[in-house]
Legacy VTK file of the C-alpha trace (Angstrom):
# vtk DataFile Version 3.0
C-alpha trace
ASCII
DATASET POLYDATA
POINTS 83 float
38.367 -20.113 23.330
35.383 -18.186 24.331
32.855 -17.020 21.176
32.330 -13.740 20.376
35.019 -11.024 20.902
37.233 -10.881 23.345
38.947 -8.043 24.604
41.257 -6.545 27.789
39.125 -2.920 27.762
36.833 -3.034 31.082
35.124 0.054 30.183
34.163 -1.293 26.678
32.773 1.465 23.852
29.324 0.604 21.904
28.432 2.605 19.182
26.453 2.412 16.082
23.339 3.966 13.984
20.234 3.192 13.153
18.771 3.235 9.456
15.438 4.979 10.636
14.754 7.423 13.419
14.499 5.082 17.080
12.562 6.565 19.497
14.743 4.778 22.837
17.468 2.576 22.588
19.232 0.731 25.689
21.845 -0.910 26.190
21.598 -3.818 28.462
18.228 -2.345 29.910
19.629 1.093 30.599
18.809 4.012 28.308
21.345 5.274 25.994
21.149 8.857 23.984
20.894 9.492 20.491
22.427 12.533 19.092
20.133 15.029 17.735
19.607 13.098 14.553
18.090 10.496 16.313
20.504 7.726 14.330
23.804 7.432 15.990
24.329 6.931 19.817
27.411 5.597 22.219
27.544 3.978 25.318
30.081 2.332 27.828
29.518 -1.025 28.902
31.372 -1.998 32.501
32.335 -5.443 31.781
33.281 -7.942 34.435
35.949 -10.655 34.059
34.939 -13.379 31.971
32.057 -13.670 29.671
29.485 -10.826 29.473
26.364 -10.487 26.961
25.614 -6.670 25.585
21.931 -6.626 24.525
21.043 -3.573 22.165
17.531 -2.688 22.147
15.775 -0.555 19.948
12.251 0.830 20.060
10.596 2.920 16.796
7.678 5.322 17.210
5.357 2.460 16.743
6.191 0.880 19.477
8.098 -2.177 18.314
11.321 -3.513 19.425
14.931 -4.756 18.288
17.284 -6.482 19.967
20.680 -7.265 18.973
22.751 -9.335 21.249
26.662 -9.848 21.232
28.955 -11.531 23.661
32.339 -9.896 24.212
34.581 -11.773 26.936
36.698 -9.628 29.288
39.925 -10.866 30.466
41.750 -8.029 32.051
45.497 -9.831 30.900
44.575 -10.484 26.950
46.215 -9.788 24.482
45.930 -10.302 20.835
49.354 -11.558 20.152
47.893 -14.847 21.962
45.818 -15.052 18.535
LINES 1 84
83 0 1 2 3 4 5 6 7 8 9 10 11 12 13 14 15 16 17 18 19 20 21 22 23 24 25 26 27 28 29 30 31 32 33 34 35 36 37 38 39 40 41 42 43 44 45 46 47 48 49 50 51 52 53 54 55 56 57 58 59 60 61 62 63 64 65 66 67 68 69 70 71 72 73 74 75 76 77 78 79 80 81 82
């Protein structure tokens, strides 16, 4: 069984906060928005079959950068009775 999570949703939702104000964050190298509180944002990632890696990336004011990384395997016939 693949690692991470797996999942039959090709247009799969990120979302999440930050603790402090981020000045970008991307999501897989593309920009995502922040709402106007500059904490909470959502994205869509367009997986393809099989395994996939979503790379969060956050940048503060000063510059520096985060990056979370998570794999999340699409196969378009799971289902989690097969658990």
């Amino acid at each position: 069984m693949p690692s991470g999570i797996r999942t039959n949703i090709e247009a799969f939702p990120v979302t999440g906060n930050v603790l402090s104000a981020a000045k970008k964050i991307f999501l897989n190298n593309k920009s995502i928005r922040l709402d106007s509180s500059g904490r909470n944002f959502f994205a869509v990632a367009n997986l393809h079959q099989g395994q996939n890696t979503l790379a969060l990336k956050i940048v503060d004011s000063a510059g520096n950068e985060t990056v979370y990384s998570k794999q999340v395997f699409f196969d378009p016939n799971y289902s989690r009775s097969e658990e």
